[in-house]
C-alpha positions in Angstrom: 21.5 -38.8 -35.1 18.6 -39.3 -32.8 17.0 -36.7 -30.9 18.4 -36.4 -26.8 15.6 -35.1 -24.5 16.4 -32.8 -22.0 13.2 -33.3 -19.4 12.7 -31.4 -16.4 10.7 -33.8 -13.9 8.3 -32.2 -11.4 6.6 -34.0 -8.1 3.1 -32.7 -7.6 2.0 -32.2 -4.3 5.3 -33.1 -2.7 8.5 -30.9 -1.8 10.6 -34.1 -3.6 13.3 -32.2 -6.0 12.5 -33.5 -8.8 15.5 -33.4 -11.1 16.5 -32.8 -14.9 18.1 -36.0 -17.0 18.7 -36.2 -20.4 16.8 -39.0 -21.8 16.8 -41.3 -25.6 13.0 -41.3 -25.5 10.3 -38.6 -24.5 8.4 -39.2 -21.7 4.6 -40.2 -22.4 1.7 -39.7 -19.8 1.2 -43.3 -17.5 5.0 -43.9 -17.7 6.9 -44.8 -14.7 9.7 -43.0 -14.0 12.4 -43.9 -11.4 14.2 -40.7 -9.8 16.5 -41.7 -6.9 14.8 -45.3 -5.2 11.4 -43.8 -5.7 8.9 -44.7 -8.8 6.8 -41.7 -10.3 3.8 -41.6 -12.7 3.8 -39.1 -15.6 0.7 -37.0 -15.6 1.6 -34.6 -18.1 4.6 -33.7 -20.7 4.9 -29.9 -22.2 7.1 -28.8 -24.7 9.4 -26.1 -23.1 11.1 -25.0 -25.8 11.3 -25.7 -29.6 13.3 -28.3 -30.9 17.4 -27.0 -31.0 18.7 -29.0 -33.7 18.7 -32.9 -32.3 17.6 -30.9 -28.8 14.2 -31.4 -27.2 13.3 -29.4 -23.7 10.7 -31.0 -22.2 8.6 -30.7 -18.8 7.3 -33.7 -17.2 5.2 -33.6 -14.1 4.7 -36.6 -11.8 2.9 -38.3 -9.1 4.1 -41.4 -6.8 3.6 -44.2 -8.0 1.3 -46.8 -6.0 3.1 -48.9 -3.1 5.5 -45.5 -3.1 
């Protein structure tokens, strides 16, 4: 079975909600990430937690993306 990814998304510099999704892929830093009509830039992913059997916790945090 493949890994899910529990990733807690973070808007720097903004008071946007962010939001945690479960995703099939980690997020990587310069993906664009789309949380409600808006379109994000990663700047960063942390590990949150160890690995919990096919579970990953991850922390992403985010930027607008340009033309936002």
């Amino acid at each position: 079975m493949a890994s899910v990814y529990k990733v807690s998304y973070v808007v720097a510099g903004e008071e946007h909600p962010g939001a945690i999704l479960n995703a099939d892929q980690p997020p990587r830093v310069g993906d664009q990430v789309t949380l409600g009509k808006r379109r994000f830039v990663v700047l960063e992913v942390v590990d949150l937690l160890p690995a919990r059997g096919d579970f990953r916790f991850l922390h992403a945090t985010l930027r607008p993306a340009s033309g936002n």
